[in-house]
N, C-alpha and C positions, 0 to 999 in steps of 0.2 A: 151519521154522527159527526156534523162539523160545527167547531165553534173553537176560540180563539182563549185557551186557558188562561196564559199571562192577561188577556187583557181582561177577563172576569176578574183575575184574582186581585190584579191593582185594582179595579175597582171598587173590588171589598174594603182593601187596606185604604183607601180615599174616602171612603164613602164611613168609615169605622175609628179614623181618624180624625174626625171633623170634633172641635169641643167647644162649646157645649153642642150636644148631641139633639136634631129639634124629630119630630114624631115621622118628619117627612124623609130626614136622614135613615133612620131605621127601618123605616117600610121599604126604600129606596134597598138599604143592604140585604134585606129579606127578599126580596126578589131579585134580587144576583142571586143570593146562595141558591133560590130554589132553581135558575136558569144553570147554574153550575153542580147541583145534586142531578139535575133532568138530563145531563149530559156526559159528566164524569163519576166516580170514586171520590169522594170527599175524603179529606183527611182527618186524624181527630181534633186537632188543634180547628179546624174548618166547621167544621159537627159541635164543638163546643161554641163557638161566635154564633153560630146558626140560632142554638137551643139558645142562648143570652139573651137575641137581638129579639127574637120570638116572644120569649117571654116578657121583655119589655113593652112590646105590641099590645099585648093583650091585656097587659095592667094599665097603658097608658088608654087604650077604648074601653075604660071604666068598666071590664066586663070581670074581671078576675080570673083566675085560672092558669095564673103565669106560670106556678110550679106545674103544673100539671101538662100544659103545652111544652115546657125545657123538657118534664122528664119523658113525653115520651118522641121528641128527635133525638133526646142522649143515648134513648134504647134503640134509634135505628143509628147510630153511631158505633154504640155496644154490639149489635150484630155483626159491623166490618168490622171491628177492632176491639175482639173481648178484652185481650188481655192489655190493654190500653190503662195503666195506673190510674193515672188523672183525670182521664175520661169515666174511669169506673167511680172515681171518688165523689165527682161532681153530678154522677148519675145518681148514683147512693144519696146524696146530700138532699137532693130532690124529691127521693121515695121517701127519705127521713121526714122530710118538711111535709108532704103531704099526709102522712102520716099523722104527723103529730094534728095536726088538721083536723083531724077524725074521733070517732067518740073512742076510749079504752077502750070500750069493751067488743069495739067491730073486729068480728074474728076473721072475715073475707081480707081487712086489711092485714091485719099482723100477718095473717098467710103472704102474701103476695110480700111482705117484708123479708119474711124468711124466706120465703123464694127467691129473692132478689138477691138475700147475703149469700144462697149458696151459691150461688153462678159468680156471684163476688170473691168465695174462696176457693173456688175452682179455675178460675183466670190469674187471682194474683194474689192469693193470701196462702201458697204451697213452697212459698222456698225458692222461688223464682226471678223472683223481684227484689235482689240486694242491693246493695251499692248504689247507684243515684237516684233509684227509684223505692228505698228504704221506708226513708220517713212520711211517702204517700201513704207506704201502706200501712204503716202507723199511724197516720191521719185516719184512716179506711179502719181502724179495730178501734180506735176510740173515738167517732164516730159513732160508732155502731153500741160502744159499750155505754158511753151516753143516752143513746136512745133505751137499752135493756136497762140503766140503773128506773126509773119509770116505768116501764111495760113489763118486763121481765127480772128481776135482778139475778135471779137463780141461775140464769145464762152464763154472769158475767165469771163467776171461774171458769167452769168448761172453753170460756176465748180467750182467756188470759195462758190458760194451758197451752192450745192453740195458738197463740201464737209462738209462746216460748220455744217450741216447736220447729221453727222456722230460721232459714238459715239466713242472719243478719250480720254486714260486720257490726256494727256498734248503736244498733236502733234499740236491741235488745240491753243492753248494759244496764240500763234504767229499770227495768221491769218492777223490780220490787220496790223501787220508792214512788213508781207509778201506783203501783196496788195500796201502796200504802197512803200516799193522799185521795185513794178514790176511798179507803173504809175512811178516813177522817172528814171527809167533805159531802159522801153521800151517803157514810153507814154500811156500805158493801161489805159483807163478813165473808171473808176466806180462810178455807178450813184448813186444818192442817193435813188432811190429804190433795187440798190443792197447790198448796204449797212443795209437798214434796214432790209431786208430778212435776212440775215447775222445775225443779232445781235438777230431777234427773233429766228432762229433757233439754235444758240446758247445756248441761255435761254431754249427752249425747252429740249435741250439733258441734261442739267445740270438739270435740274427737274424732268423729265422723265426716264433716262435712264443712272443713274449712277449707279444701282442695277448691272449694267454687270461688274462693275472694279472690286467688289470680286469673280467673275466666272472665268473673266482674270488673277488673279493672280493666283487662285487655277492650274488654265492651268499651266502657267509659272511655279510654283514651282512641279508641275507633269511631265513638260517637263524635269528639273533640275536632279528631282530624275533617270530620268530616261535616262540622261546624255546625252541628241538631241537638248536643247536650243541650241540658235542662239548665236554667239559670240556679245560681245554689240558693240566693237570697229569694227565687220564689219558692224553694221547698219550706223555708223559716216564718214566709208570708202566711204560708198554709196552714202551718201548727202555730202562728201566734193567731191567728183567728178565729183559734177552733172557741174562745169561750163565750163570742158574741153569737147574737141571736141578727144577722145579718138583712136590713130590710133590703134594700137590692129596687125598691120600688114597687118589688110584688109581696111585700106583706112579709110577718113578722115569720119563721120558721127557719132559716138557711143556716148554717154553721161555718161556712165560708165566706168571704167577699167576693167574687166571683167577677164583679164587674174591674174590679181595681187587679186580681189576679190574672185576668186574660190580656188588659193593657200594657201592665210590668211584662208579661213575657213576648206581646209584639215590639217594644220596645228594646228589650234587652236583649231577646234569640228570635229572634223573626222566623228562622228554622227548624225552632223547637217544633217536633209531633206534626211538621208538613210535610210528611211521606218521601225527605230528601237522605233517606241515609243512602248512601251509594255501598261500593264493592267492598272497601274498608269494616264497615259494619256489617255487613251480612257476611262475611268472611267469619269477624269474630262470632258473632251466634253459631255461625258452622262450627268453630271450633266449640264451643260451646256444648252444642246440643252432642257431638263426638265423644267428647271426653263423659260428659253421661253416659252414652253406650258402653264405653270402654267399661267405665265403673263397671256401671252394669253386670256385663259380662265377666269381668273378675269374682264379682261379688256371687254370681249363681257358682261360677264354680267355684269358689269357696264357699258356701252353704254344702255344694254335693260330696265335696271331702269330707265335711265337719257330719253329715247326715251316714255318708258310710261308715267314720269314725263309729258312730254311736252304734251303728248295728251291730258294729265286730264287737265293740264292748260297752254291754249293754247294764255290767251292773258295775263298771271305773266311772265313768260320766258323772259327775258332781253338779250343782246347782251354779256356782262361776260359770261354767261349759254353756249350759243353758242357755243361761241372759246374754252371753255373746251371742250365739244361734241364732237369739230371737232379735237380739238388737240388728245384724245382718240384714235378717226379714225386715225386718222396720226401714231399714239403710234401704233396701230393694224397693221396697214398694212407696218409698217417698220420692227416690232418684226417678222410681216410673213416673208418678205424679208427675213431675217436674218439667218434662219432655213437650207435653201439648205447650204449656203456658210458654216456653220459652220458644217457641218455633212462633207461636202467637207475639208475643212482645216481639221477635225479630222483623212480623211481615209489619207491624204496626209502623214499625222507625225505618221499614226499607219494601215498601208495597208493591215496589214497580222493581223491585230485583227480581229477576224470573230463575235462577238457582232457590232463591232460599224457600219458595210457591215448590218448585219442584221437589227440595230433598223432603218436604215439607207433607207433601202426597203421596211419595215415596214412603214414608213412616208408616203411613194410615193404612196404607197398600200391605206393607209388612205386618203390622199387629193383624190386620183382617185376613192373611194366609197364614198366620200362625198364632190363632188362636187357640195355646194348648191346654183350657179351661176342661175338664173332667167333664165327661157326661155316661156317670153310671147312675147315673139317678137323677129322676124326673126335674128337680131342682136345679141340680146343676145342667142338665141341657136346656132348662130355661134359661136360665144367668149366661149360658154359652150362647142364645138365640137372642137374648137383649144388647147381649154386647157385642154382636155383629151387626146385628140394628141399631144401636147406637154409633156405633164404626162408621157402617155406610151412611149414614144420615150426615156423619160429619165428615165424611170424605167428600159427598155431594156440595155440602155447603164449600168447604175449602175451597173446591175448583171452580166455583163459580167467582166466589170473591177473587180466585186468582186472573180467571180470563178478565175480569173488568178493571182489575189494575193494572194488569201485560197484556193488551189486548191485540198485540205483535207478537204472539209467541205461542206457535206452533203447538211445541211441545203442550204448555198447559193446555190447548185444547183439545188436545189428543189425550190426557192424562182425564179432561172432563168426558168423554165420549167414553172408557174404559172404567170410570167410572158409573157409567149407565151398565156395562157391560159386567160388574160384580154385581151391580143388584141381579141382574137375570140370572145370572150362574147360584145369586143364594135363593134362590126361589120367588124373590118378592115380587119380579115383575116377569112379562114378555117383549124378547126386545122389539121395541117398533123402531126401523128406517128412518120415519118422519123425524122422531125426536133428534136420533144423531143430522139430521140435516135440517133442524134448525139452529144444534151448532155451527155447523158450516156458514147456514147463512149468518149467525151473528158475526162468528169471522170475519166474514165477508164486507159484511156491511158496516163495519166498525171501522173499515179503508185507514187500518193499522197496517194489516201486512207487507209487508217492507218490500218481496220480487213476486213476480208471476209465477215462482216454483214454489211458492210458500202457497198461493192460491189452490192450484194443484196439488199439494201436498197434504189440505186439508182435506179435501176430498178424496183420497186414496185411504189417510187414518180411517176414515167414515165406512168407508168400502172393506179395508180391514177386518173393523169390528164386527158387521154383519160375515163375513166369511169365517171368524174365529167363532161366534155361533152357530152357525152351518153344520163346520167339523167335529164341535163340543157333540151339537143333538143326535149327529149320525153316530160318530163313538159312546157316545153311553147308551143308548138306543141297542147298538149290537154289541157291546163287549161291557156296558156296566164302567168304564173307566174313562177320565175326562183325554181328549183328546190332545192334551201336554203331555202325559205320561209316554212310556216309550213301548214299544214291541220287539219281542226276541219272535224268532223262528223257532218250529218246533222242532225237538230235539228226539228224532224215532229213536225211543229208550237210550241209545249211543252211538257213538260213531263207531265201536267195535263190533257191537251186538247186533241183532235184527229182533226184530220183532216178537221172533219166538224165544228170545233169551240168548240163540246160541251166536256165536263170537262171529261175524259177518267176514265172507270169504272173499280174498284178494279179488276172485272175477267178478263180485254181485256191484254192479254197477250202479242199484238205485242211488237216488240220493238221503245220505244219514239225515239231512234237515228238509224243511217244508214251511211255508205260510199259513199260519193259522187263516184258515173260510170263513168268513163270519156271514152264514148263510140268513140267518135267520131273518124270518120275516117283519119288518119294522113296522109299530104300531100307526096305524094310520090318521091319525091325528098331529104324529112328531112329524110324521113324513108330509103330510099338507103344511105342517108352519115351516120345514126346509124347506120346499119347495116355492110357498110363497116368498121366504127371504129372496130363495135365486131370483123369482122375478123381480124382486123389489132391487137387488144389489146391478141387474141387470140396467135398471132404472137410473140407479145410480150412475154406472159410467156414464151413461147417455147426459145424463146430465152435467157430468163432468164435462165432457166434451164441447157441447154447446158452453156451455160457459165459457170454456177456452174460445172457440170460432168467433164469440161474440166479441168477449172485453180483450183477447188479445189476437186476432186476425190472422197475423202476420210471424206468427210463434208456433210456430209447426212441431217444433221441439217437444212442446207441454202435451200436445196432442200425442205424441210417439210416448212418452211416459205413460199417458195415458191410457192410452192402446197395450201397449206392451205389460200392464198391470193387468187388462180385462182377458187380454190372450193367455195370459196364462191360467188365469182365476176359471173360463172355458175349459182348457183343455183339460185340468188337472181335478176342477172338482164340479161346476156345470154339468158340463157333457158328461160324464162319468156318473154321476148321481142321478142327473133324470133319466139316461138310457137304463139303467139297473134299476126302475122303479116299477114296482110294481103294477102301477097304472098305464107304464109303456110300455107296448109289445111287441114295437118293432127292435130290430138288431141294432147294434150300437155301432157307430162308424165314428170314422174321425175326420171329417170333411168339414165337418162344422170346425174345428178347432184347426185346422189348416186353412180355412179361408180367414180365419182371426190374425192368424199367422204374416201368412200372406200380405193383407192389406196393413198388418204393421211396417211390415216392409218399404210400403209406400208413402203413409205418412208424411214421412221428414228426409230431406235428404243433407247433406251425407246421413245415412242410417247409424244407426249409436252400435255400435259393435254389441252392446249387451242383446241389441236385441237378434241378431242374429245365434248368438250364443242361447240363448231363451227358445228360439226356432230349432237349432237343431240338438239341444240335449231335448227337448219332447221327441223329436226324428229318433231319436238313437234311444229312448226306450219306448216305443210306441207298439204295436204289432197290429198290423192291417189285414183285412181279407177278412174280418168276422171269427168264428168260432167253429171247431171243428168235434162232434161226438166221439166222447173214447170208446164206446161200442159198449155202453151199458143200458140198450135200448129196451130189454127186454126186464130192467127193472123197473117194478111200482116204484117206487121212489126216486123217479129220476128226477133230477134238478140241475140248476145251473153250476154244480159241483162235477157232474159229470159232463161238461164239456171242458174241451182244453183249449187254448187260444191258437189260433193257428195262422199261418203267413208263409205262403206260398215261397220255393227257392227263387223265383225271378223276383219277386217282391223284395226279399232282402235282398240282394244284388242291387237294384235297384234304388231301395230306399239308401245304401252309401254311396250311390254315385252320386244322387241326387243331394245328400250331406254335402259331398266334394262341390257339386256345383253351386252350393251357398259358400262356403268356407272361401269360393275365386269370387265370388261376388264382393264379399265383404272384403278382399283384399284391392279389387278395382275400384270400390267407389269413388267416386272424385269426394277431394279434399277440398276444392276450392269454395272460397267466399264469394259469396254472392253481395254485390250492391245493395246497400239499402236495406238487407236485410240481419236482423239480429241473426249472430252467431255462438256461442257461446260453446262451441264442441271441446276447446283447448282447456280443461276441467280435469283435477286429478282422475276423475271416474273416467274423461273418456280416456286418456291415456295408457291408464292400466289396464281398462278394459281393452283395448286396442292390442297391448301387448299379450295379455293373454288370451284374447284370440288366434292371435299368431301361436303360443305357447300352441294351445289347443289344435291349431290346423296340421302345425308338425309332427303333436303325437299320433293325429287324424291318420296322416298318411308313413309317419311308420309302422304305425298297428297292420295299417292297410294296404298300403300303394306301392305299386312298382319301383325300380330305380329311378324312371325316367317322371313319374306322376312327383316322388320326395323331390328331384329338381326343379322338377315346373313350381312346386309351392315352394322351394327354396327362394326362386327369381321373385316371385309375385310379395312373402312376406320380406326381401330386403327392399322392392320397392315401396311394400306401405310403409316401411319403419324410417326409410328416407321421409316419404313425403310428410310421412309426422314430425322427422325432425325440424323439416323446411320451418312445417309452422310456427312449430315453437320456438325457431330462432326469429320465425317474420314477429313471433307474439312480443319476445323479448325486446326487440330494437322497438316495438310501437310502444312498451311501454314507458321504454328508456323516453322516445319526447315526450309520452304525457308527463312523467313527473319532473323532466327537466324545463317543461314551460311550468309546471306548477310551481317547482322552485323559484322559475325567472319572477313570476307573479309576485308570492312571497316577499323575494329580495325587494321587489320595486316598491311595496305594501309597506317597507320597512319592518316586516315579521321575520325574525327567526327560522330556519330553515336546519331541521336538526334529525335526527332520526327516527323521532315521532311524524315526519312528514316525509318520512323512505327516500332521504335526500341520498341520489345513486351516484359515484367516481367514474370516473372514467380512468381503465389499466393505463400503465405508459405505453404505449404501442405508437410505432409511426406508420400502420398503414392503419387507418380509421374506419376503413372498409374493414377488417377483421376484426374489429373491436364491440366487443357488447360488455353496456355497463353491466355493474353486479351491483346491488343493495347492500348497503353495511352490514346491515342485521343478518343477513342472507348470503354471506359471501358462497358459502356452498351453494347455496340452491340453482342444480343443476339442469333446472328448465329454463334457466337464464345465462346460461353459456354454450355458447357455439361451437361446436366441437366438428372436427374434420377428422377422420378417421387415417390414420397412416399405417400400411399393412405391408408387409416383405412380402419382396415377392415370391420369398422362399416357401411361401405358406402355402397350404393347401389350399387352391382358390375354393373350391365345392363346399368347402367346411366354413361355416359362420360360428360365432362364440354364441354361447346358450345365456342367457341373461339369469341371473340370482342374483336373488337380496341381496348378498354380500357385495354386493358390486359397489366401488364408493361412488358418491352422490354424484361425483365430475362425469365420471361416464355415463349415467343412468339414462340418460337423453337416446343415445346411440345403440339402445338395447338391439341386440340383434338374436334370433331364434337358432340355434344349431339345427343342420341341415340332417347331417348325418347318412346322407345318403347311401354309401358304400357300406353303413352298417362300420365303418372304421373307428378306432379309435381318436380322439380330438388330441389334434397334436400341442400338445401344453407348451413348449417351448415356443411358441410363436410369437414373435413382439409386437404386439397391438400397440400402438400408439395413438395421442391425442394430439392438436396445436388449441391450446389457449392462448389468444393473443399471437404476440410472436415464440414464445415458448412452448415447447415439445414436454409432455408427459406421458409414462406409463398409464396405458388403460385399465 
């Protein structure tokens, strides 16, 4: 996917631009748009030019059919961008025109009309669309009531209601002299029960739901800043043209001007509905779609007051009580409405914000785990099975419109992948590998991803998903419950009691709890599709891998992530699954998952502390030597519940010294950088990880170790925590000259040099060998201060200070692990000092 956006889209604005406009201009812009739809996400301001230029085509090659070629690019416009106002209006305007085209009495058409308005008041005629997007949608109801005075008139109360309905600041104000030049001009008779629906839904909104006109403003002035407002004089354009019958070039039907409407707004907001809303705007929608919730959420629990109210007194409750109750209900299930259209309108004005795609899938994710629709009756678990299917059909579509407008962004493609992953869990499909790995390669190949760990990273989400199925098939398979839920141990009757009731005596040393056996034998159909996943996920690293060796050679790094993901996914759920399978009958060992191990090891060097930590928490709950009979030979029913795990005493001796002998590993590795070669270890992860390995080696060998073993790891973790600090002061000073030549650049550029561009001071110090800048913004941040430790000599040399979060930021570089060797207590009066610069500080 390469091509050169800006210079497509000048081309459109040149090419669209040109007046008078000759047939060859037109055909010329219709092939940009279709080189720029073949390549990107069209915007809808983009999708509107499209269907225009189109339409003009095909009236100008004498063929006819202009409306009908506009209306259906506006439908693939309407697909990215339902809840798009003026894209929907001018969609509508189209179905209108063709319509009227047609004979009265084709009932195929008036269908596909009313199919078209409800998708019309399900994106933008619910209450969503106030404030600068008002009087489209007042364009969009009398539009439409126009067309029903002709085809339908009986309609036209039931939308006038419908609208009334709808939370407006000031579009609605008009309503009733609107109603009343429609019975003067076309006879439209409204009854007087439409009338009074009218006026109480009216009163409703004004009571209820005028908390949205300061959400809609904050929108409008976040639209402003962010310079994509709508022009005002083209919303006035709109509705003074609603009464002409608009030729456009393609014949008489249109209600709009369309061609003079798209030119007013390239001229006036060029960034009107071009997918430029930035952080500003999708901020306010956040707030926006929040305070819905919030309502929300107030609102059920006041219904659950007002509903136990009524239980407790069931003959005080008066018919006032009622109508608030129900008005509540009403408040609840319109504020729910509300929620898709405005997450829709948000992606519409900001497509390429990867938050508002996220909270956005997040939603979809939430209503489909917590669908608490009744199913006591056949009805309602249908309504409950439509509306998860409904759910995921449009969680599906979501994530797909979101990778193709962020198509740098992880996240959403892991949120699409997990999305294939609810459809399997509701029964509709099986997951297949392939499909999550032609996410990957659409990622891939869309050469969006911004580092080589983003690469990588895609591929592990992939690999994920197939394991997070793996564990679901085996847990519900043996225990009936999805494999997120948790497990308690069993509880033999109590920790008092024993088994026969009586109170269990100080000597009885079994143990009061146990692991539930999930012996039973798994049906063999689930156990052939886990097992095909493992080879399939097995497949998958492989192929990670290769990917790495190929496109980045020299990144040994991404390979050890790599590694260190499949070695564990081996030892933990692999090996453990096929050795226990009922088709294998050999003994289960762990050689397989130690040579994983192992050659993680080798990979990358310096090795990533994690993964030494990953190598020996399997060491340290693992039990080797196979399986040993409790002596229940002589029962029929013997099974693999009657053996116990067994691991010989020289084994476990053994398996901790051989813990020890990684724990010295991981503390000798060389730290040094290699030429030429990417390094990237000096990373919050590796340093924390780093520290708390050390953490780890300490508790290692006091749980374990001699006097003399707690010293040797005492010397070994203050030499690594030196040689980390080295680096982070070598990291520091390198990056002190990158950004002081970017500055010098800058200054010489004649640009500003401010603390948007981490312009760093240098302390007063007069020896400049002890000096490391610090960043404005970051004065603390203490991976950038070099700190030299100053210790009395009064101090326990043997004893090092134990590192805690509470430690402030200054010192946190010089973390050192407590030795504790003598088992002594840590002598607190000791005075740890610091030099920053030439100044002396408390550690």
């Amino acid at each position: 996917m390469s091509y050169d956006y800006n210079q497509l889209l000048n081309e459109i604005r040149t090419s669209r631009s040109i007046t008078p406009r000759a047939s060859s201009d037109i055909e010329n812009s219709i092939q940009l748009f279709s080189t720029l739809s073949a390549n990107c996400p069209m915007t809808p301001m983009l999708w509107m030019q499209y269907a225009h230029d189109a339409g003009l085509v095909m009236d100008a090659c004498g063929e006819g059919g202009g409306f009908e070629i506009t209306s259906q690019i506006l439908e693939l416009g309407v697909a990215e961008f339902p809840a798009c106002a003026l894209l929907r209006l001018y969609h509508l305007d189209c179905v209108l025109a063709v319509a009227k085209g047609q004979t009265a009495d084709d009932d195929d058409n008036n269908d596909h009309v009313k199919s078209v308005w409800k998708e019309v008041v399900k994106a933008v005629c619910l209450g969503s669309h106030a404030g600068c997007d008002e009087k489209i949608v007042v364009a969009i109801f009398n539009m439409y009531a126009n067309y029903l005075v002709k085809y339908d008139p009986k309609e036209i109360g039931p939308l006038f209601v419908q609208r009334s309905q709808l939370f407006m600041k000031h579009a609605n104000d008009t309503l009733r002299s609107e109603m009343g030049a429609m019975s003067e001009k076309d006879g439209v008779i409204f009854t007087d029960n439409d009338i009074s629906i009218i006026e109480k839904k009216r009163q409703f909104v004004s009571q209820h739901m005028r908390f949205l006109e300061s959400l809609e403003d904050d929108v409008l002035i976040s639209m402003e800043l962010d310079s994509i407002a709508s022009p005002t004089e083209m919303e006035l354009l709109v509705i003074e043209a609603e009464d002409n019958n608009y030729n456009d070039g393609q014949g008489q039907g249109l209600t709009h001007d369309w061609g003079n409407i798209l030119k007013y707004i390239e001229s006036k907001s060029p960034m009107f509905l071009m997918g430029l809303g930035m952080v500003q705007t999708s901020e306010s929608f956040t707030k926006y779609v929040q305070t819905i919730i919030q309502e929300i959420k107030g609102i059920q629990k006041q219904i659950k007051q007002t509903e136990l109210q009524l239980k407790q007194h069931q003959h005080q409750h008066d018919e006032e009580e009622n109508e608030f109750h129900q008005q509540m209900k009403d408040k609840l299930n319109t504020l729910r409405s509300m929620i898709i259209p405005v997450f829709e309108r948000a992606v519409a004005e900001s497509p390429t914000a990867e938050t508002m795609w996220e909270k956005y899938t997040k939603h979809l994710l939430f209503m489909l785990h917590n669908n608490n629709a009744s199913t006591s009756t056949s009805d309602q678990q249908q309504q409950s099975s439509n509306f998860i299917q409904e759910t995921l059909a449009q969680l599906k579509n979501v994530t797909s419109r979101a990778v193709r407008n962020c198509p740098y962004s992880i996240k959403l493609f892991s949120i699409k992948m997990t999305a294939i992953l609810e459809e399997v869990n509701a029964g509709t499909k099986i997951l297949d590998p392939d499909e999550l790995m032609d996410i990957v390669n659409e990622a891939i190949e869309g050469k969006f991803l911004p580092t080589p760990e983003s690469h990588v990273e895609i591929y592990m989400n992939a690999c994920n998903i197939v394991k997070q199925r793996i564990l679901d098939l085996v847990s519900r398979a043996t225990s009936n419950i999805s494999f997120d839920e948790t497990e308690s141990c069993n509880n033999k009757d109590s920790s008092l009691h024993n088994n026969n009731g009586k109170k269990r005596k100080r000597t009885d040393t079994s143990s009061a709890f146990s692991c539930k056996l999930y012996n039973n034998v798994i049906d063999e159909e689930i156990e052939q599709e886990y097992h095909d996943l493992i080879d399939d996920l097995r497949e998958m690293y492989d192929a990670a891998d290769s990917f790495v060796k190929k496109n980045f050679a020299h990144w040994s790094e991404g390979r050890q992530i790599i590694f260190r993901d499949k070695a564990i996914t081996e030892a933990y759920i692999c090996i453990p699954l096929l050795g226990s399978s009922s088709s294998n009958k050999t003994n289960t060992n762990n050689d397989d998952a130690l040579g994983h191990f192992d050659k993680l090891l080798k990979i990358h060097q310096p090795v990533h502390p994690e993964s030494y930590k990953c190598y020996i928490r399997y060491l340290m709950g693992t039990c080797f030597n196979g399986q040993q009979d409790n002596g229940n030979d002589n029962d029929d029913n013997h099974d693999v519940s009657d053996t116990l795990a067994y691991q010989s005493p020289g084994t476990t001796v053994a398996k901790l010294r051989y813990i020890r002998n990684l724990y010295r590993q991981a503390m000798t590795v060389t730290n040094k950088r290699k030429k030429g070669k990417q390094d990237i270890i000096l990373n919050s992860n590796f340093v924390t990880s780093t520290q708390t390995l050390c953490q780890d080696y300490q508790d290692f060998e006091n749980n374990f170790g001699s006097s003399q073993s707690k010293a040797n790891a005492t010397k070994l973790i203050e030499s690594k925590l030196s040689s980390l600090q080295q680096l982070q002061s070598h990291e520091s000073v390198t990056d002190n000259v990158v950004e002081e030549e970017k500055s010098t650049k800058l200054e010489e550029e004649g640009r500003p040099t401010g603390t948007n561009d981490r312009k760093r001071t240098r302390m007063d110090d007069p020896n400049p060998s002890d000096n490391v800048d610090i960043p404005e913004d970051h004065a603390t941040n203490a991976k950038r201060i070099k700190l030299q430790p100053c210790v009395d000599d009064s101090n326990n040399k043997n004893e090092t200070p134990i590192p805690s979060n509470n430690q402030s930021k200054k010192s946190e570089p010089s973390v050192e692990v407590s030795s504790n060797v003598g088992g002594t207590e840590q002598n607190t009066n000791a005075s740890h000092k610091v030099l920053i610069g030439t100044l002396e500080y408390p550690a």
